[in-house]
C-alpha positions as CSV (number, residue, x, y, z in Angstrom):
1,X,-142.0,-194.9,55.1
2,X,-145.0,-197.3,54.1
3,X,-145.2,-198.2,50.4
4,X,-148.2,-196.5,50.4
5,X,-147.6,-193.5,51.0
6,X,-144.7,-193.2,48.4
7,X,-147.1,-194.8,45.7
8,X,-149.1,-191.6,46.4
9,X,-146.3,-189.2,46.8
10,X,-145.2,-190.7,43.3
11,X,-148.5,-190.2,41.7
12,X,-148.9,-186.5,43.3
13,X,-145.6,-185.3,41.7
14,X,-147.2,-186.4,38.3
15,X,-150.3,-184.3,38.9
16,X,-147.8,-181.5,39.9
17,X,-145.7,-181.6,37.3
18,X,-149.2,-181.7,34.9
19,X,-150.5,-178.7,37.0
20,X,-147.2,-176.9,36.3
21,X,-148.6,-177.2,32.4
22,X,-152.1,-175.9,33.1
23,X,-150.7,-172.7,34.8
24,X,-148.5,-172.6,31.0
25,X,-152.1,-172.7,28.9
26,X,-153.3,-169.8,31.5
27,X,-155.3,-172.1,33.7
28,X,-155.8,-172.4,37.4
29,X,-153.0,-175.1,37.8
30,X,-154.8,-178.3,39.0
31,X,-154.2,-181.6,37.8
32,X,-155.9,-185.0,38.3
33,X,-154.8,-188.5,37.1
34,X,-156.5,-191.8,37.6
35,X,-154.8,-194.4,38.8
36,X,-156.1,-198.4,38.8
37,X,-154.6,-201.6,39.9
38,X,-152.5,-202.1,36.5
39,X,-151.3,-198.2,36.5
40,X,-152.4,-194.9,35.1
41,X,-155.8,-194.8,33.3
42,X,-156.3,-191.2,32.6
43,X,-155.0,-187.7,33.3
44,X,-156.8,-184.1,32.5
45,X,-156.0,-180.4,33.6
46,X,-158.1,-177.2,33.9
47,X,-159.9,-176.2,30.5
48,X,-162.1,-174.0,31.8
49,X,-160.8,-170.7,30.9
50,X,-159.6,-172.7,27.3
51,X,-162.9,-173.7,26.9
52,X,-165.3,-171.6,28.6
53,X,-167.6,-174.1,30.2
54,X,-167.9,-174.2,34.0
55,X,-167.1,-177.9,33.0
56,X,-163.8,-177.7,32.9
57,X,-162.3,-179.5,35.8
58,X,-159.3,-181.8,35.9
59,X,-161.4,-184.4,37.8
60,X,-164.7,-184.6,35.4
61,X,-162.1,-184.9,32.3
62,X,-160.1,-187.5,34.1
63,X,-163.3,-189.5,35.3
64,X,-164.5,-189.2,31.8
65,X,-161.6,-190.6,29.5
66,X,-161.0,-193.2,32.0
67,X,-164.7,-194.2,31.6
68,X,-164.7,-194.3,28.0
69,X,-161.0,-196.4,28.3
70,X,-163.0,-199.0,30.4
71,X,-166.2,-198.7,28.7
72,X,-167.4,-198.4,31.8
73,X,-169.5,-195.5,34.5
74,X,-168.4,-197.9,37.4
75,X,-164.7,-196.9,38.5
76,X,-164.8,-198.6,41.8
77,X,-161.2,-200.3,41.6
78,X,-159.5,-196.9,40.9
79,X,-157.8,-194.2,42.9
80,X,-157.9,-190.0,41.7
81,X,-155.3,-188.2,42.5
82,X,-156.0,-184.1,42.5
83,X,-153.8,-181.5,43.4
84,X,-156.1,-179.5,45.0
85,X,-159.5,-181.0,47.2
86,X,-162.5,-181.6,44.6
87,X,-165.6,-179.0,45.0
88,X,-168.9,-180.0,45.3
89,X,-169.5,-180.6,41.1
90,X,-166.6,-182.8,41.2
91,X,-166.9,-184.5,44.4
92,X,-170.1,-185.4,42.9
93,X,-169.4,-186.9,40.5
94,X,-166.5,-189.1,41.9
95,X,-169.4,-190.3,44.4
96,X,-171.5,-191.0,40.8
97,X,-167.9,-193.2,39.5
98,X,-168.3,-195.5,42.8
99,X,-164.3,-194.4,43.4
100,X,-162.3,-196.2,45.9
101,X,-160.2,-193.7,46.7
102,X,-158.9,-190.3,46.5
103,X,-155.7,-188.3,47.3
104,X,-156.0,-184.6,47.0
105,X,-153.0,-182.4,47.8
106,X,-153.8,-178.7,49.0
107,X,-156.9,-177.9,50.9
108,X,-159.8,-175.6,49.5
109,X,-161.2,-174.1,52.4
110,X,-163.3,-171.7,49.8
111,X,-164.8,-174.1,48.2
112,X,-163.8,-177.8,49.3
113,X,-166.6,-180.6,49.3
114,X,-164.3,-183.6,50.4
115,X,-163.7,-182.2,54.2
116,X,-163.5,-178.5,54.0
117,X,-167.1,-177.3,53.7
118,X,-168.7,-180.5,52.9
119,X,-168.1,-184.1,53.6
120,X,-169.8,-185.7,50.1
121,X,-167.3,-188.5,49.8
122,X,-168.4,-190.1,53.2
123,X,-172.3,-188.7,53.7
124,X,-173.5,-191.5,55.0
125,X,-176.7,-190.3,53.8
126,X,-175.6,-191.1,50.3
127,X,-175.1,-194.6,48.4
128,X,-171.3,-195.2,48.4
129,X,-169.0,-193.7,50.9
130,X,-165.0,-192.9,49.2
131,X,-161.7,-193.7,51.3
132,X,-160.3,-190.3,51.5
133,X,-155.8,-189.1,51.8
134,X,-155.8,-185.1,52.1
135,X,-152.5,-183.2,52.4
136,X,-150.2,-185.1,50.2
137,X,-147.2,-182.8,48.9
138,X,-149.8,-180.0,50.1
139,X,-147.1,-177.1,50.5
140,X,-146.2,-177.6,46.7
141,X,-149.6,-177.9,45.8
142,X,-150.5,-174.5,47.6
143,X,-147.3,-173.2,46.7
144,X,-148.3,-173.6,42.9
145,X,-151.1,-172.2,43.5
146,X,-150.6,-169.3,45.2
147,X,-148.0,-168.1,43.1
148,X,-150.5,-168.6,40.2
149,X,-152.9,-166.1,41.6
150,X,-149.9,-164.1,42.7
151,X,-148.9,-163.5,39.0
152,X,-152.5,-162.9,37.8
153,X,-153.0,-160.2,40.2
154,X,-149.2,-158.3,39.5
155,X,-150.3,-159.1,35.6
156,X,-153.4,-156.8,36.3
157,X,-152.4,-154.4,38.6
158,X,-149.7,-154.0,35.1
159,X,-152.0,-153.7,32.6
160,X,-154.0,-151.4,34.3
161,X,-151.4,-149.1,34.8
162,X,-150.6,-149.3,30.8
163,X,-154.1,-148.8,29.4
164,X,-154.8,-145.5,28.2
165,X,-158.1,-144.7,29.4
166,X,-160.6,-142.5,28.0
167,X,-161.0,-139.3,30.5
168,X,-164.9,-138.3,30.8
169,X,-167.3,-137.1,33.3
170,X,-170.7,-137.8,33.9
171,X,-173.6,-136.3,36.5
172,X,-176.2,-138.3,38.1
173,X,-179.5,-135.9,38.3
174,X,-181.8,-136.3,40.9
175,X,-185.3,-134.7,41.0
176,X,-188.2,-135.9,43.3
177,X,-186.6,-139.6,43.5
178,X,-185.8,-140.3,40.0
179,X,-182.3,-140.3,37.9
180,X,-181.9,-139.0,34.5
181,X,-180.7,-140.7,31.5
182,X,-181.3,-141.8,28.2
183,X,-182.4,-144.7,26.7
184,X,-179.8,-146.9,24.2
185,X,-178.9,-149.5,21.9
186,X,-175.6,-150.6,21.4
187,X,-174.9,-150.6,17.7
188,X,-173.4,-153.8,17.3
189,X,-174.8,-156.1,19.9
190,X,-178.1,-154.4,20.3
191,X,-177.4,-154.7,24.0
192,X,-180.1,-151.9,25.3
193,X,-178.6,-149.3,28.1
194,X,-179.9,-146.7,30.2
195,X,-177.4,-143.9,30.3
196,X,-176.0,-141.3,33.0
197,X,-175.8,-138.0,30.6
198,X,-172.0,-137.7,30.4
199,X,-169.3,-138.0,28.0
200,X,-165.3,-136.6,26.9
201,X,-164.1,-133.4,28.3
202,X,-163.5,-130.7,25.9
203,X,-160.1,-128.7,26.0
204,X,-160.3,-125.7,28.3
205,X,-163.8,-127.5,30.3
206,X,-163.1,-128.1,33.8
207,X,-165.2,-131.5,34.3
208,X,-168.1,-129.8,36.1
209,X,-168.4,-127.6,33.4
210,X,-168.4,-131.0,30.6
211,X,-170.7,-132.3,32.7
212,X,-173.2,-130.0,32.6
213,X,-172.7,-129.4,29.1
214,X,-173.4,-133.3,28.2
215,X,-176.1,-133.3,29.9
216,X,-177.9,-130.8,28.4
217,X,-177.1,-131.8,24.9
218,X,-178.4,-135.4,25.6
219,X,-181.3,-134.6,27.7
220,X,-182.3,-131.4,26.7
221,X,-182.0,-130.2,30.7
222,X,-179.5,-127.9,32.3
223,X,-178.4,-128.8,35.5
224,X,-176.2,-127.5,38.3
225,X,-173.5,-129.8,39.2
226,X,-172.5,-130.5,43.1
227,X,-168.6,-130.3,42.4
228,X,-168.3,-131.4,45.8
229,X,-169.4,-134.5,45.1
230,X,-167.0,-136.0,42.2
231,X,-166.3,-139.8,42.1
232,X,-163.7,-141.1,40.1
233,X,-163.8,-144.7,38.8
234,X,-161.7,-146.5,36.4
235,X,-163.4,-149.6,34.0
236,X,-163.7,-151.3,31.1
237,X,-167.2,-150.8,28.9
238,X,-167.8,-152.9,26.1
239,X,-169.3,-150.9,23.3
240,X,-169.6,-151.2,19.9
241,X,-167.6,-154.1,19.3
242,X,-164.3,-152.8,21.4
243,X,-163.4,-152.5,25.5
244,X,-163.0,-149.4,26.3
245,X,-161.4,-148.4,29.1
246,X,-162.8,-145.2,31.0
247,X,-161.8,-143.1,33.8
248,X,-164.7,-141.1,34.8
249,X,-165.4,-138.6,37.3
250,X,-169.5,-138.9,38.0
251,X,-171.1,-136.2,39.9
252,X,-174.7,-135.2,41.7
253,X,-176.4,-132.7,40.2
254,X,-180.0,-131.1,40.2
255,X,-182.4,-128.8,37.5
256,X,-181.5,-125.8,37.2
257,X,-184.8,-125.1,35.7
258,X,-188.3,-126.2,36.3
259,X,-189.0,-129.5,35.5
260,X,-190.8,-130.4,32.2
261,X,-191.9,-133.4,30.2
262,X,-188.9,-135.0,28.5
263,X,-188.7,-134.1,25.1
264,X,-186.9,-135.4,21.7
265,X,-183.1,-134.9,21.8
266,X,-181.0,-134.6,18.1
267,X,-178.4,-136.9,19.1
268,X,-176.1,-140.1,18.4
269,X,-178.6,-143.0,16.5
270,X,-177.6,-145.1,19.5
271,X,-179.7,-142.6,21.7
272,X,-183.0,-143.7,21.6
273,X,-185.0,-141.5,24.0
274,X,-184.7,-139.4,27.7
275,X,-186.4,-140.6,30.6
276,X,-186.5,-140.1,34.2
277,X,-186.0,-143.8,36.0
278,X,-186.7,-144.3,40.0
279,X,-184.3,-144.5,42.7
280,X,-185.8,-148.2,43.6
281,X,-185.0,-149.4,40.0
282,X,-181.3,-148.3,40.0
283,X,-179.8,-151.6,41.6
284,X,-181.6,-153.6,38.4
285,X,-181.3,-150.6,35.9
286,X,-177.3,-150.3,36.3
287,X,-176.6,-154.0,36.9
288,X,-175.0,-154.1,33.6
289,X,-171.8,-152.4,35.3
290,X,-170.4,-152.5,39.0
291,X,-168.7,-149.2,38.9
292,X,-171.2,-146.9,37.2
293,X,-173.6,-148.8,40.1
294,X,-171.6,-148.2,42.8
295,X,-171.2,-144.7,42.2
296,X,-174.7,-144.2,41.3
297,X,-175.6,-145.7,44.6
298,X,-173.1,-143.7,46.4
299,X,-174.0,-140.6,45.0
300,X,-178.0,-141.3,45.7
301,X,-176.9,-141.5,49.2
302,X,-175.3,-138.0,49.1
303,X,-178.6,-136.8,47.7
304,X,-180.4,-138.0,50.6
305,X,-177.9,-136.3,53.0
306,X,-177.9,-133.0,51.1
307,X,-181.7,-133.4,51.3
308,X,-181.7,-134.1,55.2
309,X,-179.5,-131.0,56.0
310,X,-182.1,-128.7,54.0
């Protein structure tokens, strides 16, 4: 076994070991320490989520305190070690440090810059070309990292189960190619909305029958709702200061009524007007939440079945 490879193997189980205490703090577990010709210079985890800055890496922190230790951009006489293969910010910026080396453990074949999607450390193209070791103590790197993720996703799939979600139903109302809803503000952040018509059930309502009913209280227009068309979701909506977590069944509907002008509704203060939006605006209009989009998408399809078969 050549003394190099068990001066990496040794230096690798110290970025493990680190990694181990980033997946503690509730980071991604990668590590990175810096390593030059008299030892260790620096060492830095994941900080993003700590943090919140897409800066966050092991590798920029470990380039950084090393450079401030030496007083120095130039790292040319150093080696990073990284338990997982640098993406393109941070392979970067080891190309900026003039490194002469790095060892990375796992492979990122997501997101990778040193040889899984991009080659940055030997673009010949670029200024200074970096001696590259992949794969060292790769199965533990992986291995931390997979169970990482592995927890997150049974931690979810845990809370979700627990929350209590708030049961409501909601109707998207199509009429000559444009959706009815309400303008509004949220109270606290003064986010503004567009609004489906919808809201909680009542006891002894079947959901169509809420349905209807919300919509005519906040839009002044009664409706016929498609039951065969319900579309449950479960989310999280940030209002008023608090997540709340919803379970809503959204449905098509049409008038049941000649159309007419929208007029003033007596509602919430929050409501601040009714309007009729266009189909072509509803990717951009209900951006601010996936699941209220997706099933506004999916039920404007159903309209224009429905509409096919007449």
């Amino acid at each position: 076994m050549s003394s190099l490879f068990q001066q990496d193997s040794y230096w690798m189980r110290k970025a493990l070991n680190l990694a181990h205490k980033a997946a503690d703090k509730g980071e991604v577990p990668i590590a990175a320490l810096l390593v030059g010709p008299d030892g260790l210079i620096s060492w830095a985890i994941n900080t993003r989520e700590r943090q919140q800055t897409p800066l966050g890496h092991a590798e920029l922190f470990a380039l950084h305190k090393a450079s401030q230790k030496k007083q120095s951009w130039r790292l040319s006489d150093c080696t990073l070690y990284v338990t997982l293969e640098p993406c393109v910010m941070c392979a970067g910026a080891i190309q900026q440090a003039r490194l002469k080396r790095v060892v990375y453990g796992a492979s990122d074949p997501k997101g990778g810059a040193v040889q899984s999607l991009y080659h940055v450390l030997n673009d010949p193209r670029l200024n200074h070309q970096v001696e590259v070791t992949s794969g060292v103590l790769a199965e533990d790197c992986a291995a931390l990292l997979q169970g990482f993720f592995q927890d997150r996703r049974e931690e979810k799939k845990t809370e979700k189960s627990e929350k209590i979600y708030r049961e409501r139903t909601s109707v998207v109302v199509v009429h000559k190619n444009q959706i009815l809803g309400f303008h509004a503000i949220d109270p606290t952040s003064k986010a503004p909305y567009f609004f489906l018509p919808g809201g909680a059930i009542e006891p002894g309502e079947s959901l169509p029958e809420a349905a209807a009913r919300e919509c005519l209280e906040e839009t002044g227009y009664k409706v016929r709702v498609l039951e065969d068309t319900a579309f449950e979701r479960k989310y999280d909506f940030p209002w008023n200061g608090k997540i709340h977590a919803c379970r809503t069944v959204f449905y098509l509907a049409v008038l049941d009524q000649e159309w007419t002008p929208p007029h003033n509704v007596q509602d919430a203060d929050y409501h601040k007007g009714v309007a009729w939006m266009s189909t072509k605006e509803a990717a951009q209009v209900f951006s601010y939440n996936k699941d209220i989009l997706w099933a506004v998408q999916k039920l404007l399809k159903t309209a224009q079945k429905k509409s096919a078969l007449r």
